[in-house]
C-alpha positions as CSV (number, residue, x, y, z in Angstrom):
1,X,-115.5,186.8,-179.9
2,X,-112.7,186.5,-177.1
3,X,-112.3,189.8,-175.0
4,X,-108.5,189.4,-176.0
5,X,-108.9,189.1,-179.8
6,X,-108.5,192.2,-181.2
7,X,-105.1,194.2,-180.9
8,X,-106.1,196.8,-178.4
9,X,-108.3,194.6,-176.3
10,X,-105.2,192.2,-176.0
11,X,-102.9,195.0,-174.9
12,X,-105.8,196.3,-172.7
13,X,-106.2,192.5,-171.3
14,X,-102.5,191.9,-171.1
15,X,-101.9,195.4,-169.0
16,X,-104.8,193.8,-166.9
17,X,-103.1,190.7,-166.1
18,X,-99.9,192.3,-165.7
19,X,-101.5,194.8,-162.9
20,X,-102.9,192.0,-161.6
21,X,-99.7,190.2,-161.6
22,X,-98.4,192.9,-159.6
23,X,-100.5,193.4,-156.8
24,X,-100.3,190.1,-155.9
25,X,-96.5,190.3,-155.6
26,X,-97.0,193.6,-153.6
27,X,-99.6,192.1,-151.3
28,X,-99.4,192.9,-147.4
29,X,-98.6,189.8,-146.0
30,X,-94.7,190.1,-146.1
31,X,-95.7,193.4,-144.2
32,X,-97.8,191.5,-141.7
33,X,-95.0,188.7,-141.4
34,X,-92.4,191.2,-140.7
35,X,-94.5,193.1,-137.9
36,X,-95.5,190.0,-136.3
37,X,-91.3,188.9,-135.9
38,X,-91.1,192.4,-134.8
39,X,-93.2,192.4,-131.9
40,X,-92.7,188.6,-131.2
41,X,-91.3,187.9,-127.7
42,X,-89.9,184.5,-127.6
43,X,-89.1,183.3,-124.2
44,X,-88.0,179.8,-123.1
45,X,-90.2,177.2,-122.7
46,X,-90.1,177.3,-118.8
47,X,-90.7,181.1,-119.0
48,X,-93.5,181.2,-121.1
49,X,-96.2,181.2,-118.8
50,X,-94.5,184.0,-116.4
51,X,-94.2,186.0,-120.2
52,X,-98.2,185.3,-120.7
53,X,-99.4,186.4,-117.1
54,X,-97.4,189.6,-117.9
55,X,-98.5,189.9,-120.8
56,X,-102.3,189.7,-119.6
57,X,-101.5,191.8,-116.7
58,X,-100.0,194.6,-119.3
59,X,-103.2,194.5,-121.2
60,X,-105.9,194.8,-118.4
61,X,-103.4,197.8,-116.9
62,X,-103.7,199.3,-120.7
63,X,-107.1,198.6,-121.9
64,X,-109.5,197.5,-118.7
65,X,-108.7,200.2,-116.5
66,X,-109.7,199.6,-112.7
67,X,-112.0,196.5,-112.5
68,X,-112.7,194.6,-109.6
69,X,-110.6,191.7,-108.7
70,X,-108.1,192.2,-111.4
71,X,-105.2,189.4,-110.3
72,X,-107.9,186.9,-110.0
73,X,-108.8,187.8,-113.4
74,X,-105.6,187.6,-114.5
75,X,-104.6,183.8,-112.7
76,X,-107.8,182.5,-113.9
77,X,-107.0,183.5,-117.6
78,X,-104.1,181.9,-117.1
79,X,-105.4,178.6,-116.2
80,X,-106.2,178.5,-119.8
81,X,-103.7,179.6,-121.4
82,X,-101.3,176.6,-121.4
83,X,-100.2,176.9,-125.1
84,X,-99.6,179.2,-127.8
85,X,-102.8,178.6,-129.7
86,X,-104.9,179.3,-126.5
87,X,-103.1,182.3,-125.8
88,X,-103.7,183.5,-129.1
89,X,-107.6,182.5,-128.6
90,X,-107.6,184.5,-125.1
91,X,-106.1,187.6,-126.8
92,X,-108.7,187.1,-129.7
93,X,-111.1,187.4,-127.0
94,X,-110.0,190.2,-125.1
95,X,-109.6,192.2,-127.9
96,X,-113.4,191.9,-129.1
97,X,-113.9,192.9,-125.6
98,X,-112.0,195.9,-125.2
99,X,-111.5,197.2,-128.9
100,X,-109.8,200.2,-127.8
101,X,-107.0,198.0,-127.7
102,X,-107.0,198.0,-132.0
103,X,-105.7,201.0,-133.1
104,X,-106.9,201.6,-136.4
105,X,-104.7,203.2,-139.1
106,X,-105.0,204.0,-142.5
107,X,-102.9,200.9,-145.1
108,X,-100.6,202.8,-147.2
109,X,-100.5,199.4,-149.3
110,X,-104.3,199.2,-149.6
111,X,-104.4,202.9,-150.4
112,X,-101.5,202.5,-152.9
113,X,-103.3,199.3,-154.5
114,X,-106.9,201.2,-155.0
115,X,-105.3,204.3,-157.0
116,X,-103.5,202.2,-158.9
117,X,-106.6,200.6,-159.6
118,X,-108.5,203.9,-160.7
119,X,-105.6,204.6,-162.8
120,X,-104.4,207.6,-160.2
121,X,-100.3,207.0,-160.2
């Protein structure tokens, strides 16, 4: 027999999908979307490498602390940074190298979703 056939298993499965439904409506990406525009810094083209060596040299002042050689650090990272896509690599890297620089914090959303999922709201 269908888990939906009977009465109260269909209201039971339809309340299921309908939960369902909304969580996927509620999901965080509209919440990452908006804090990525939000801390976007778009720059002409012709700027965008000064805006990436800042940005690099604001990082290691943040996260590195005093290491030796720190400018040469800095204009040799930039060598490779040339586009978008590799500045985004770089940063991926630099970040699993200094994880301080993720500061972790609880999801409200997640938090929300996984009461309403043991039936707590």
């Amino acid at each position: 027999m269908d888990y939906c056939s009977t009465l109260s298993k269909k209201i039971k499965c339809q309340s299921s999908m309908q939960l369902s439904a909304m969580m996927v409506k509620m999901s965080p990406c509209e919440a990452f979307d908006d804090l990525q525009k939000e801390n976007c810094q778009c720059v002409p083209k012709e700027k965008a490498q000064d805006a990436r060596e800042q940005a690099i040299a604001t990082f290691y002042d943040k996260y590195a602390g005093d290491i030796e050689n720190k400018q040469e650090k800095i204009m040799m990272l930039m060598a490779k940074t040339t586009t978008t896509g590799k500045m985004a690599s770089l940063y991926s890297g630099l970040v699993e190298k200094y994880p301080s620089a993720i500061e972790q914090v609880p999801d409200e959303h997640a938090i929300m979703m996984q009461n309403l999922m043991k039936g707590e709201l």
